[in-house]
N, C-alpha and C positions, 0 to 999 in steps of 0.2 A: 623644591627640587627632589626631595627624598620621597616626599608621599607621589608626585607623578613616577617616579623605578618603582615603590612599592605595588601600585595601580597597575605600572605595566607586566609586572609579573603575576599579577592575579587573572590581569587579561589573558595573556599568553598561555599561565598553567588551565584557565578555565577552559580556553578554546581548543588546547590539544588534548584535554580531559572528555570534551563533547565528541572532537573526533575521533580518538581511539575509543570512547563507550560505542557511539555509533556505530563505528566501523566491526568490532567486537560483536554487537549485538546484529548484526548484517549476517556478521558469517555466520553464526547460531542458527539462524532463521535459514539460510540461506542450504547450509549443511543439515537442515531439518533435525536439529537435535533440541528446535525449540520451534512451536508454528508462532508464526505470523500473527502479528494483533488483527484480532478479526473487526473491520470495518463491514465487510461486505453478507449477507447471509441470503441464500438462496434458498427457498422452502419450494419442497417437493407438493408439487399441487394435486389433488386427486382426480382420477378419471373419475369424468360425469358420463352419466348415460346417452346411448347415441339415442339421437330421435330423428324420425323419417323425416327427409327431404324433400319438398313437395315443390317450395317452388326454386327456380335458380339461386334464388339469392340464398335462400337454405342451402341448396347444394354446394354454394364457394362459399359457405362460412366452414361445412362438413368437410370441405377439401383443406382450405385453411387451420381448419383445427388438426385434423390429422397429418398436413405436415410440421405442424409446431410441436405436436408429438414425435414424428418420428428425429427430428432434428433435437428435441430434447432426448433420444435414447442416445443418439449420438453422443453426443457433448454433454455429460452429465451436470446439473447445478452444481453438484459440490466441487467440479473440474473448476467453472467459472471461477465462482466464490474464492479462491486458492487463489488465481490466478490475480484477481482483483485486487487480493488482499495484499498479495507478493509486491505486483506492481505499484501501488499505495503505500507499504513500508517501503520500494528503495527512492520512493519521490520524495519521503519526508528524511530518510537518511539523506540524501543528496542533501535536503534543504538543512538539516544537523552539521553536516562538514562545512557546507558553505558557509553556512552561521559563526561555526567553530571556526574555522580561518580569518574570517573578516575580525573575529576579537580577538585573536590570535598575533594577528597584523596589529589592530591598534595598540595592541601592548608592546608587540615589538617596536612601533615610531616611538611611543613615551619612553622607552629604553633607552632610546638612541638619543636621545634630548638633551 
């Protein structure tokens, strides 16, 4: 009986330990006073030389490449990459609190036991 309360408070101290690091370490990121773990990394590709277009199909590969450039002036890689990275750390925070709760939870039932 004594080691299931000891158990549950290991659970419980573990699982509010996960959520408030998480949650801690959210707002850091979040408040930009720390970036993001970088999963994601976008490299800048170099401009190749243009070459004449002779037949159609050259000509919509030359149309195609130059709107994937101008759509990449727009929207910079390093915007993506940010964004990717942002969105990927609050999916695995999500997945930290929820973790953290569900042991949190199990420690509170053996408590009550």
């Amino acid at each position: 009986m004594k080691l299931k309360k000891i158990i549950g408070w290991i659970l419980l101290l573990a699982g509010l330990m996960i959520i408030v690091w998480s949650l801690y370490s959210s707002y850091t990121i979040f408040s930009a006073k720390k970036p993001a773990p970088e999963l994601f990394k976008m490299e800048e590709k170099g401009s190749s030389p243009v070459q004449e277009a002779v037949s159609p199909e050259d000509m919509q590969q030359e149309v195609e490449k130059m709107v994937k450039e101008q759509i990449g002036e727009m929207i910079p890689a390093e915007f993506l990459s940010k964004i990717l990275n942002l969105v990927s750390w609050a999916v695995l925070a999500g997945i930290l609190v929820f973790g953290g709760s569900q042991m949190a939870s199990v420690g509170i039932k053996l408590l009550k036991k």
